[in-house]
C-alpha positions as semicolon CSV with decimal commas, in nm:
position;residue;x (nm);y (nm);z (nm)
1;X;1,280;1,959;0,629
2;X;1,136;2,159;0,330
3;X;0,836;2,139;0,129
4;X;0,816;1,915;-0,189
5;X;0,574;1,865;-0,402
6;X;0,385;1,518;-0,401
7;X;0,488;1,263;-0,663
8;X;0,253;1,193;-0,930
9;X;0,123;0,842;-0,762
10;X;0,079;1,024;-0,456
11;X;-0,093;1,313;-0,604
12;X;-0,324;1,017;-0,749
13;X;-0,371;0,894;-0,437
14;X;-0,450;1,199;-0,278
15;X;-0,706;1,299;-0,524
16;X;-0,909;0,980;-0,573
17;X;-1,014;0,971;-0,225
18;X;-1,362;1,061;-0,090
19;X;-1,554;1,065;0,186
20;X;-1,685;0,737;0,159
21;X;-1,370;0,612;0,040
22;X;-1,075;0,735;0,237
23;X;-0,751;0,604;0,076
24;X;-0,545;0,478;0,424
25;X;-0,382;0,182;0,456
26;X;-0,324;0,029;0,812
27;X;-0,186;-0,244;1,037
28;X;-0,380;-0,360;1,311
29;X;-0,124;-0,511;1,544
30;X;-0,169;-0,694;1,863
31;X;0,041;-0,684;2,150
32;X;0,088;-0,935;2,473
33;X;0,019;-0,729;2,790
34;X;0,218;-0,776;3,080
35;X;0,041;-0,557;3,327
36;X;-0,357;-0,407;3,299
37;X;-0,202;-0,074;3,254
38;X;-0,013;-0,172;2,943
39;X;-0,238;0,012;2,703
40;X;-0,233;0,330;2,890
41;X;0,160;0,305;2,872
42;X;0,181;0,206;2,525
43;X;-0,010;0,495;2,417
44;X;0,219;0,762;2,639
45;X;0,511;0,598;2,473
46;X;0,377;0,672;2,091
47;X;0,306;1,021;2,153
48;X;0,627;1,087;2,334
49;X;0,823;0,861;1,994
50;X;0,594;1,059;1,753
51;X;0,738;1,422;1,865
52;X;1,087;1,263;1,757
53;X;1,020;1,106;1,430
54;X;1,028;1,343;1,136
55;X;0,835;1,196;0,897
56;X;0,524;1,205;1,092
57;X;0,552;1,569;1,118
58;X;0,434;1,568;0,684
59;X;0,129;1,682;0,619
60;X;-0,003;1,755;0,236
61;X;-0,155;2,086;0,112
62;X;-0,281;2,151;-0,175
63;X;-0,159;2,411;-0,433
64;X;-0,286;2,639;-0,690
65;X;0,038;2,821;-0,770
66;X;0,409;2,735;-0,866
67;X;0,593;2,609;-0,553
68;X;0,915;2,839;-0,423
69;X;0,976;2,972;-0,747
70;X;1,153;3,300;-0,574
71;X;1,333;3,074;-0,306
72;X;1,454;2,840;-0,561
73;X;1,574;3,124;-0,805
74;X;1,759;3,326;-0,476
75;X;1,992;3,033;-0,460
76;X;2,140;3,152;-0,774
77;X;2,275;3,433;-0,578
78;X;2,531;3,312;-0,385
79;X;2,902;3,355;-0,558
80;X;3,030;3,048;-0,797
81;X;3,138;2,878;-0,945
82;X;3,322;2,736;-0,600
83;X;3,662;2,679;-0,642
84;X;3,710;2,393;-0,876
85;X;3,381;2,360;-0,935
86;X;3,222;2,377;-1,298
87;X;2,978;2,632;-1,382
88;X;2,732;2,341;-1,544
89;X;2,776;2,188;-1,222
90;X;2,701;2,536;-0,963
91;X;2,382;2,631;-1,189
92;X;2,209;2,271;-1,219
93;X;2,065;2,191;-0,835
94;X;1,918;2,525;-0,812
95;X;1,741;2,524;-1,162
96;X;1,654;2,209;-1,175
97;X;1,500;2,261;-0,843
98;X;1,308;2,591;-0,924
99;X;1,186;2,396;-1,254
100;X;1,037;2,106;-1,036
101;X;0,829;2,353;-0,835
102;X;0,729;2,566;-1,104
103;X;0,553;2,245;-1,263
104;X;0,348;2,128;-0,959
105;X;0,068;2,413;-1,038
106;X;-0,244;2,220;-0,919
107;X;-0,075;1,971;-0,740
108;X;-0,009;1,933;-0,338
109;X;0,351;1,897;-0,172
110;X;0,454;1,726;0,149
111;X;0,560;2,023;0,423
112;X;0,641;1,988;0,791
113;X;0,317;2,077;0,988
114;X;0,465;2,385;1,257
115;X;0,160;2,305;1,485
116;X;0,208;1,922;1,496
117;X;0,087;1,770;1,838
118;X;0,155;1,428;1,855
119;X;-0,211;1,417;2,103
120;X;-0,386;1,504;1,772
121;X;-0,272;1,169;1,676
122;X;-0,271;0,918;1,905
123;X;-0,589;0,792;2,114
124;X;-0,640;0,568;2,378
125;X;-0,990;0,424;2,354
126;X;-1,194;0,231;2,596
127;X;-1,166;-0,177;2,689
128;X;-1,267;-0,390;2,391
129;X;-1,384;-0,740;2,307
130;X;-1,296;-0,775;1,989
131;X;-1,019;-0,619;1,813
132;X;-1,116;-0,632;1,449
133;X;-1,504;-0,475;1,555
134;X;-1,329;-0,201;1,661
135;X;-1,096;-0,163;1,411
136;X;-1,334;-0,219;1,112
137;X;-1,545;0,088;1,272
138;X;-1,186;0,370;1,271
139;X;-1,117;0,217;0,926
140;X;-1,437;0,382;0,786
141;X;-1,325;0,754;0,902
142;X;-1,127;0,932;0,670
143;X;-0,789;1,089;0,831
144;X;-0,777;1,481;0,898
145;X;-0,647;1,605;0,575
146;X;-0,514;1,928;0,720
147;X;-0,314;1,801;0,953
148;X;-0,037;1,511;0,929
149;X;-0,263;1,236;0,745
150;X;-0,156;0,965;1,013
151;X;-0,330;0,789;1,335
152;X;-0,277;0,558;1,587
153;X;-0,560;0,386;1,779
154;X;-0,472;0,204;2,101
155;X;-0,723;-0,059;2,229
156;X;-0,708;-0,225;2,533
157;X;-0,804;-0,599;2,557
158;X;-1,133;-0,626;2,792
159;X;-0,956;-0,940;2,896
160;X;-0,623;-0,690;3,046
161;X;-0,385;-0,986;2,869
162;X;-0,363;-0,799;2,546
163;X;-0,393;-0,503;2,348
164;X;-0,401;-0,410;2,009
165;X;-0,233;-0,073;1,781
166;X;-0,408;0,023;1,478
167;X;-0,185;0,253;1,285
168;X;-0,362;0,460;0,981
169;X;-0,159;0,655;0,657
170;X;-0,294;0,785;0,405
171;X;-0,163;0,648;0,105
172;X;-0,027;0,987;-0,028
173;X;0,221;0,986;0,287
174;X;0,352;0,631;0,264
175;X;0,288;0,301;0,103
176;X;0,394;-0,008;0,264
177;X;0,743;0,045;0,333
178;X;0,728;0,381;0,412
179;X;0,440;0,303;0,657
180;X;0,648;0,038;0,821
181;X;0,917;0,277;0,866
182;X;0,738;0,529;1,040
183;X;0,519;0,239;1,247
184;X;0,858;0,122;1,340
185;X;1,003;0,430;1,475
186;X;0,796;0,396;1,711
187;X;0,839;0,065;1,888
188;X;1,134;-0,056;2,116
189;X;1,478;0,059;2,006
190;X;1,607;-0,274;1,798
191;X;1,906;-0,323;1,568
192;X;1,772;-0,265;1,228
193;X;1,992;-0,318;0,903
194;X;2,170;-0,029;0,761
195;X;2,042;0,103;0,422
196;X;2,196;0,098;0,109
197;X;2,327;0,407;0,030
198;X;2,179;0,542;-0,298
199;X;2,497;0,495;-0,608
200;X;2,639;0,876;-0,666
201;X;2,586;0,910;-1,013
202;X;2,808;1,069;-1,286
203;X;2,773;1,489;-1,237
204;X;2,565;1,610;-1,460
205;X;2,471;1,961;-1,584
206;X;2,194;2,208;-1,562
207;X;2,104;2,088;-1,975
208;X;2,142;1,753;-2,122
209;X;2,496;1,744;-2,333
210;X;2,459;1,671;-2,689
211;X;2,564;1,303;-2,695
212;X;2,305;1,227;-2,446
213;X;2,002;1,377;-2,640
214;X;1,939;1,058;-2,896
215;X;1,922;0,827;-2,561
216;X;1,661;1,034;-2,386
217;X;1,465;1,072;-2,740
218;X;1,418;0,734;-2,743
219;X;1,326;0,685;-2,329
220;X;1,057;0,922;-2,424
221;X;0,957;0,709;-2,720
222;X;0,966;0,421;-2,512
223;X;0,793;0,559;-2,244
224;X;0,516;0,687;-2,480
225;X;0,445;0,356;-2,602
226;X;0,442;0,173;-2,296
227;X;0,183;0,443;-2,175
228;X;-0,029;0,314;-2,491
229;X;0,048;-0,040;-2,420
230;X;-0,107;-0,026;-2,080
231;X;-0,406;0,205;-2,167
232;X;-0,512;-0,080;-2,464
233;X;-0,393;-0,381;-2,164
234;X;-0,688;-0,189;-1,961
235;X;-0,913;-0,131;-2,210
236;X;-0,896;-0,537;-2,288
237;X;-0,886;-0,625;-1,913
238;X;-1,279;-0,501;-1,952
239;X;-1,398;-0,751;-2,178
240;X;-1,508;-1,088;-2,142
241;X;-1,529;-1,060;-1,773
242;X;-1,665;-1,324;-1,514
243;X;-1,666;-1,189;-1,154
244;X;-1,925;-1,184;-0,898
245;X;-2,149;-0,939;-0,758
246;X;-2,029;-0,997;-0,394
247;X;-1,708;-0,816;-0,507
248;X;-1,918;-0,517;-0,625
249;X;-2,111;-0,308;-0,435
250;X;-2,319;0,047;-0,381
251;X;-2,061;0,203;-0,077
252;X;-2,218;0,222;0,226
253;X;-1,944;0,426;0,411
254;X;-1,859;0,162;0,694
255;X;-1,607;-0,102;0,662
256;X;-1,552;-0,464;0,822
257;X;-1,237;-0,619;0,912
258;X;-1,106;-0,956;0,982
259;X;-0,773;-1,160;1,059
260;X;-0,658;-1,498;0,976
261;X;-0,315;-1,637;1,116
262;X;-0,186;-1,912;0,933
263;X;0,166;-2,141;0,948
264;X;0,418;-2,009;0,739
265;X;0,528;-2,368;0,744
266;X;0,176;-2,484;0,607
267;X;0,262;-2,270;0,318
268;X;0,589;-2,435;0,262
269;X;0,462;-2,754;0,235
270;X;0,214;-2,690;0,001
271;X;0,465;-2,519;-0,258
272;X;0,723;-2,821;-0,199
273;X;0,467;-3,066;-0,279
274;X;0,270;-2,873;-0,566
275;X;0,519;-2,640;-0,682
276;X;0,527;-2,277;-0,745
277;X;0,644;-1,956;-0,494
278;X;0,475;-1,846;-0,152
279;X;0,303;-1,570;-0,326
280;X;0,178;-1,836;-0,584
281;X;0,019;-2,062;-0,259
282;X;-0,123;-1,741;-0,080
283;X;-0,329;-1,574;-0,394
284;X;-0,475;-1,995;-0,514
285;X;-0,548;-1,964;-0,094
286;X;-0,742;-1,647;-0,150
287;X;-0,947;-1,769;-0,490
288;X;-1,013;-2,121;-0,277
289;X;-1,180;-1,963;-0,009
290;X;-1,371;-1,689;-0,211
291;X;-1,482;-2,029;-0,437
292;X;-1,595;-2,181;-0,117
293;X;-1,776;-1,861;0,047
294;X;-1,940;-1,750;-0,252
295;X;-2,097;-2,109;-0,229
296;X;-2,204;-2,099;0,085
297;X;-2,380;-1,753;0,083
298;X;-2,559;-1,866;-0,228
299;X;-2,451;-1,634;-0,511
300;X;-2,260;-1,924;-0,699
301;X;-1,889;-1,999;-0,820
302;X;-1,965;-2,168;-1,154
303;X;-1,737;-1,981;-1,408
304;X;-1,642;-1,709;-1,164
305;X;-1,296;-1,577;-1,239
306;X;-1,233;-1,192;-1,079
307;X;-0,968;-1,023;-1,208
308;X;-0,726;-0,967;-0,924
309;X;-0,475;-0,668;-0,900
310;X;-0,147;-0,762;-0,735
311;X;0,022;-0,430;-0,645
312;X;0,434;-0,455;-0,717
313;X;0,676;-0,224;-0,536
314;X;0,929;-0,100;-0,718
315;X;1,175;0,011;-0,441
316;X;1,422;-0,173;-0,330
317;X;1,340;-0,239;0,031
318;X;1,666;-0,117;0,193
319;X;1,726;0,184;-0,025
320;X;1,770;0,478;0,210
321;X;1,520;0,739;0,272
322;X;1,192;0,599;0,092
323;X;0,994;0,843;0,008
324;X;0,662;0,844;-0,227
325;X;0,524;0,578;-0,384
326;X;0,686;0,326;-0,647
327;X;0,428;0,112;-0,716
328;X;0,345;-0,104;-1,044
329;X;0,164;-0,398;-1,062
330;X;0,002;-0,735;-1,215
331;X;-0,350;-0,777;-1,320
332;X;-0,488;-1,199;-1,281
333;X;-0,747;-1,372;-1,287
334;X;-0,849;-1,569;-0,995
335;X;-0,989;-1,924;-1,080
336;X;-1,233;-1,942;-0,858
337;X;-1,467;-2,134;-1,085
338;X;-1,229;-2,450;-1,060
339;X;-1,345;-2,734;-0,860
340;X;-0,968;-2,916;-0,806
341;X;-0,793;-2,675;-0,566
342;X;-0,409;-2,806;-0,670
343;X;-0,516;-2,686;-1,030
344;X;-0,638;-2,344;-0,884
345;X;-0,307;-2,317;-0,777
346;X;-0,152;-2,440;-1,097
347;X;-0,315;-2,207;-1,299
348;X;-0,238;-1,913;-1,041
349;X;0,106;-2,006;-1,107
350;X;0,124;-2,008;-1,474
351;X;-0,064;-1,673;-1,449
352;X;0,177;-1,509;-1,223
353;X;0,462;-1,688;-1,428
354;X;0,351;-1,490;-1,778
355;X;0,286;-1,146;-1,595
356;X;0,681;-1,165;-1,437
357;X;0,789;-1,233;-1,790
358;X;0,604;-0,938;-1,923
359;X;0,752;-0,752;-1,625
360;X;0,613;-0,499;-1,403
361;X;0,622;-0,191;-1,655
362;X;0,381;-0,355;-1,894
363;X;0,011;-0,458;-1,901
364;X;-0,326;-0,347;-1,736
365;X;-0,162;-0,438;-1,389
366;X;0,069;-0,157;-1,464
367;X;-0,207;0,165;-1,475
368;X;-0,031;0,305;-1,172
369;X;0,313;0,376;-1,383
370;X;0,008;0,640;-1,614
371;X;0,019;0,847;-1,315
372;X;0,351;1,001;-1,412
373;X;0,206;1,061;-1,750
374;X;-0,053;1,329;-1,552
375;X;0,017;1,696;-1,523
376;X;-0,088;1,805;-1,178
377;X;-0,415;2,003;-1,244
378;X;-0,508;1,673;-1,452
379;X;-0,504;1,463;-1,087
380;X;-0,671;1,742;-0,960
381;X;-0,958;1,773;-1,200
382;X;-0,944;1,349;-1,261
383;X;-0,879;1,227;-0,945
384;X;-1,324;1,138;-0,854
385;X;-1,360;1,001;-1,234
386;X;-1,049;0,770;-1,198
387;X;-1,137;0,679;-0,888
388;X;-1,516;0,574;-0,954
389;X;-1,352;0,376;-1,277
390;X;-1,168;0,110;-1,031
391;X;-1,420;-0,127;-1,053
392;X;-1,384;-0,149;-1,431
393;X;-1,034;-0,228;-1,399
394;X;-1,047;-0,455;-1,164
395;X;-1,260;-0,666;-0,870
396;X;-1,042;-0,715;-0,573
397;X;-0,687;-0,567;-0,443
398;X;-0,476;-0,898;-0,364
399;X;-0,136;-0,740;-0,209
400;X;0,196;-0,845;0,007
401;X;0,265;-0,569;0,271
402;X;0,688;-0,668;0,381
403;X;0,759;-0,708;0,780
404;X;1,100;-0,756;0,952
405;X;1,164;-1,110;0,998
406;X;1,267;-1,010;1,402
407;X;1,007;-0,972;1,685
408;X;0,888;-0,626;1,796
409;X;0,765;-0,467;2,121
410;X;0,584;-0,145;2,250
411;X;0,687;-0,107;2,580
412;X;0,814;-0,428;2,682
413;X;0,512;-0,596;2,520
414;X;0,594;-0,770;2,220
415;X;0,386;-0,783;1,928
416;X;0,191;-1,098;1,850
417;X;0,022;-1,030;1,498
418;X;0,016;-0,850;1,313
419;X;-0,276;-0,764;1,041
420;X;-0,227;-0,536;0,709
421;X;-0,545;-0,344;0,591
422;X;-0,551;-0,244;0,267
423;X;-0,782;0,072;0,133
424;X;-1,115;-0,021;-0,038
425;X;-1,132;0,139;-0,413
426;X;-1,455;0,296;-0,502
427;X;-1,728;0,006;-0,565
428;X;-1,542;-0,305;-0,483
429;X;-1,648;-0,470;-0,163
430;X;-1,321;-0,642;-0,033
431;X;-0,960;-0,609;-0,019
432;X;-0,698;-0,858;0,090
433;X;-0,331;-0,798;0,239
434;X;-0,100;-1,023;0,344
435;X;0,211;-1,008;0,569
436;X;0,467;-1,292;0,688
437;X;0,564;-1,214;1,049
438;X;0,781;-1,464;1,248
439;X;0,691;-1,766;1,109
440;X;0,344;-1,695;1,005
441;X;0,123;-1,593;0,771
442;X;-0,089;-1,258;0,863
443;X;-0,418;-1,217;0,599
444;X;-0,597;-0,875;0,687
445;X;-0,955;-0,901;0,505
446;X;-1,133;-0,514;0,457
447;X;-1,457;-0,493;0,372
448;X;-1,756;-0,228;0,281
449;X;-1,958;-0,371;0,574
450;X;-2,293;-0,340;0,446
451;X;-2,202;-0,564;0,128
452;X;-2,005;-0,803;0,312
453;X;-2,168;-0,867;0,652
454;X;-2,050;-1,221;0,654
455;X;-1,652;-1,131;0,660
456;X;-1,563;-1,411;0,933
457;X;-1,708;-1,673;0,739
458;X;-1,432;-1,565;0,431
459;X;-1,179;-1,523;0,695
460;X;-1,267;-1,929;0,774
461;X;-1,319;-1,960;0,448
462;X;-0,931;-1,912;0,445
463;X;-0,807;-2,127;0,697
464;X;-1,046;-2,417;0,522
465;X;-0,845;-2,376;0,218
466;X;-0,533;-2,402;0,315
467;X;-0,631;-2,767;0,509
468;X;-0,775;-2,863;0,195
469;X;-0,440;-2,801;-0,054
470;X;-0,260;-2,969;0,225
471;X;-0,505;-3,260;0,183
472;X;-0,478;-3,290;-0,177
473;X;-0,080;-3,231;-0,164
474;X;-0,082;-3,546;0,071
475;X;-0,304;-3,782;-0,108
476;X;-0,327;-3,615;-0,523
């Protein structure tokens, strides 16, 4: 594996985070234990699967020069044009390749690590209690940036019945899929689908020919003024704003976490009767049971209507290889000022239904695709500023993480729940993931845990809501 230089999300990503905001996303999944020893085994297994997997072998250094310049250029020594093969055709990998590293000046690229120990990795830690405690206390540490930016946490159940695996990447080495790749490496061998090879497309030559020259004119018109389009989208999504300051905070540094498990079949029910998609039913869930625990801690949910960012991949989940991330996304507001909770989700669903018109390449929701826009050094030097402006652009991360629909194990042990943990931007107080995982519904609630030290009562919150649209889908 060779070095490459980080794409420009990833760069973002890399470059936003701080100290009191490290930019990791996780899974905190639990495991049945067959034996009191289970833990101890689990975590010998992961280090002995890590050494194997390549991927976790990546870690990220930063640049301050063009990348391989000489190596790329040597290529061009080696005799061609091949037999039957066009000049156009010899000279364009190697160029195009020694023009990609020449631009990342400023940037960082993704590089096997030659003194990777999986033990730097992986830790066993002692008998727990409570799962989400413990987890809520790893999620405030930033990952080792000079080493592989990956961890796994292995916590034995005080009870010896169970067991828990909280897996940390930093969002510059993988996003959702990517992370699930890697996470999965490393459980039980299992039949997984094949990928879809990626289409061969036509050869093409070291220089754009003359007929195609018009066509990429106008993609870089186009592309221009969708970059415009979603800079005013953002500067709009600032104005006439009604959130709360629960979702806002001062960072303190530590972080809370918190699970709810609910039916997948619940969920069904609910979309049959009112209408609308899953998605649809999980974000009204989410602006139901915000409505009902800003109530109860006294701050008030007249008029309260956060603006939500829904991240959308852009990768088609069984694409081969996934590498960096392809993320877009939709920017809504959650209703959590209505009092009827089947027209929460109503007007969830007509807000959802307007930004998949628009599409995924348009709108405030869509500030990630501005990251390709960004020269290196401009991440670099912007990364803190952008990063401290999250809160103006939105009040709370609302995202799907994707699962396999089959059962896995660690060891023998197989894996119960399984809860997604999103990063906390700079100066918001709470994230929300969600994952589907045999037949039901996984919400992983992070929190700055000074702000929010009443995270189980959302996390109820939760479950209350979804009994209550069942309620008013029976008897409207």
């Amino acid at each position: 594996m060779t070095a490459d230089p980080l794409a420009p999300l990833d760069l973002a990503f890399w470059n936003i985070e701080s100290t009191g905001h490290p930019m990791h996303l996780a899974a905190l999944g639990v495991f049945s234990a067959r034996s009191p020893s289970a833990a101890a085994h689990a975590a010998d297994l992961l280090a002995a699967r890590a050494a194997a997997v390549p991927g976790l072998r990546m870690r990220i250094r930063d640049t301050w020069q063009p990348l391989g310049l000489r190596e790329s250029l040597s290529a061009l020594r080696r005799p061609w044009p091949a037999p039957g093969e066009p000049l156009t055709a010899a000279l364009r990998q190697p160029l195009a390749s020694a023009l990609r590293r020449s631009l990342a000046f400023g940037g960082a690229t993704r590089e096997p690590d030659p003194r990777f120990d999986p033990l730097d990795h992986i830790r066993l830690h002692a008998a727990t209690a409570d799962f989400h405690t413990a987890a809520g206390r790893l999620m405030g540490r930033p990952l080792e940036r000079t080493r592989p930016p990956w961890e796994a946490h292995v916590l034995p159940g005080e009870d010896g019945a169970s067991f828990a695996v909280l897996f940390k990447f930093h969002h510059a080495l993988a996003d959702g899929l990517r992370a699930l790749t890697l996470a999965a490496a490393l459980m039980d061998p299992t039949d997984l689908p094949t990928p879809r090879p990626r289409p061969a497309g036509p050869p093409r030559g070291p220089l754009p020919g003359v007929r195609e020259v018009p066509g990429l004119v106008r993609e870089a018109l186009s592309d221009a003024g969708r970059a415009l389009d979603i800079g005013a989208a953002v500067a709009r999504s600032t104005l006439d704003m009604r959130s709360s300051p629960a979702l806002t905070c001062a960072p303190s540094g530590t972080r809370r976490t918190a699970g709810v498990v609910i039916d997948l079949d619940d969920v069904h029910r609910i979309r049959k009767s009112a209408g609308g998609t899953v998605n649809d039913v999980l974000i009204a869930v989410v602006a139901g049971a915000l409505r009902r625990w800003l109530d109860e801690r006294g701050d008030g949910s007249e008029g309260v209507a956060p603006r939500a960012l829904v991240p959308v991949s852009r990768r088609r989940p069984r694409t081969a290889h996934p590498q960096g991330n392809r993320l877009s996304g939709y920017l809504t507001r959650l209703p959590v000022g209505e009092r009827d909770p089947l027209v929460r989700l109503a007007l969830v669903r007509t807000a959802m239904d307007r930004n998949k018109d628009a599409g995924p390449h348009r709108g405030a929701g869509a500030v990630a695709l501005l990251a390709d826009h960004v020269p290196a050094l401009g991440h670099r030097l912007g990364g803190p500023l952008l990063g401290q402006a999250a809160r103006l652009w939105f009040d709370v991360l609302v995202t799907s993480v994707p699962l396999p629909g089959f059962g896995l194990r660690l060891g023998g042990d197989p894996l119960d729940a399984v809860f997604p943990l999103a990063p906390l931007a700079p100066g918001h107080s709470l994230a929300v993931a969600v994952s589907t995982y045999r037949g039901r519904v996984h919400y992983g609630l992070v929190a700055d845990g000074a702000a929010v030290p009443d995270l189980d009562r959302l996390a109820h919150a939760v479950t209350e809501e979804v009994g209550t649209l069942i309620t008013a889908c029976d008897h409207p």
